[in-house]
C-alpha positions in Angstrom: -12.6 15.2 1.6 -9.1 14.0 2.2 -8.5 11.2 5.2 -7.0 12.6 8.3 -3.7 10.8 9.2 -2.9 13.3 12.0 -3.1 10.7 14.5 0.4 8.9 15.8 1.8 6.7 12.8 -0.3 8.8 10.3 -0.4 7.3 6.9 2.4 4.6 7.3 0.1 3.3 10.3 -3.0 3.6 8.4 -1.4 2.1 5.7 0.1 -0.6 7.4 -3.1 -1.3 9.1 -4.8 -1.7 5.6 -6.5 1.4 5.1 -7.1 1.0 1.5 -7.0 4.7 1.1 -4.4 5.4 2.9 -2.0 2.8 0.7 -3.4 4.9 -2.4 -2.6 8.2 -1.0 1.1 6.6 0.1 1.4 5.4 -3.3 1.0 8.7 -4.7 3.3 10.5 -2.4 6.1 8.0 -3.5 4.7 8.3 -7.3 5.3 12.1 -6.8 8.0 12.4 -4.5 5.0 14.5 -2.2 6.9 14.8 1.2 9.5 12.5 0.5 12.2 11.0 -2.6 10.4 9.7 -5.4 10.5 6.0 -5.4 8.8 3.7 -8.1 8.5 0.0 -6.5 7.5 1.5 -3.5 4.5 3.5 -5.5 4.0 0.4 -7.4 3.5 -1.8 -3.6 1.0 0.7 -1.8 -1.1 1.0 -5.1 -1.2 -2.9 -5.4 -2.0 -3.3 -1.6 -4.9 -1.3 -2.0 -6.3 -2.3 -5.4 -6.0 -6.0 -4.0 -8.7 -4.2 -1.8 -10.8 -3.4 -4.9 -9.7 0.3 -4.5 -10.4 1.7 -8.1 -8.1 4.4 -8.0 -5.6 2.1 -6.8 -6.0 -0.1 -9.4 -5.2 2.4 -12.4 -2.2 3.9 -10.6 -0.9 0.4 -10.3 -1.1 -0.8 -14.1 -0.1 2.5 -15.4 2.9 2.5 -13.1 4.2 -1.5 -13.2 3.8 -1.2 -17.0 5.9 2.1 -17.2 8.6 0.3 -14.6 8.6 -2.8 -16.9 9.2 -0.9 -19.7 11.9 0.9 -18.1 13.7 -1.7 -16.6 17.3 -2.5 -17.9 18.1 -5.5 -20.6 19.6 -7.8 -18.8 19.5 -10.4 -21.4 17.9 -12.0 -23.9 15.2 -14.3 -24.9 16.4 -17.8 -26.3 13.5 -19.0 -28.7 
């Protein structure tokens, strides 16, 4: 059964209030672009905000999406050894 965020501030307010689930059902709508533009770092936050709360779910999301960013991220330079 999904949370209800029907109250006033919904899921940002639940979110911000550290509702655990709420912060991994935020970080999926940005991972998705569900109800609003897909956005990366901001999928990557809410699913570390709530892993940090031992939200298992959370956890995955967040090292299968920081290790896809990092992969993707540009070259900016390279390593002097």
């Amino acid at each position: 059964m999904k949370p209800d965020y029907s109250e006033e501030g919904g899921i940002y307010k639940a979110a911000e209030q550290g509702n655990a689930d709420a912060q991994y059902d935020l970080g999926a709508m940005y991972n998705f672009g569900e109800g609003m533009e897909q956005d990366n770092a901001e999928a990557i936050k809410w699913f570390l905000k709530a892993a940090e709360q031992d939200h298992a779910d959370a956890d995955l999301r967040f090292r299968k999406r920081s290790r896809t960013s990092v992969r993707n991220l540009p070259v900016t330079g390279g390593l002097d050894h």
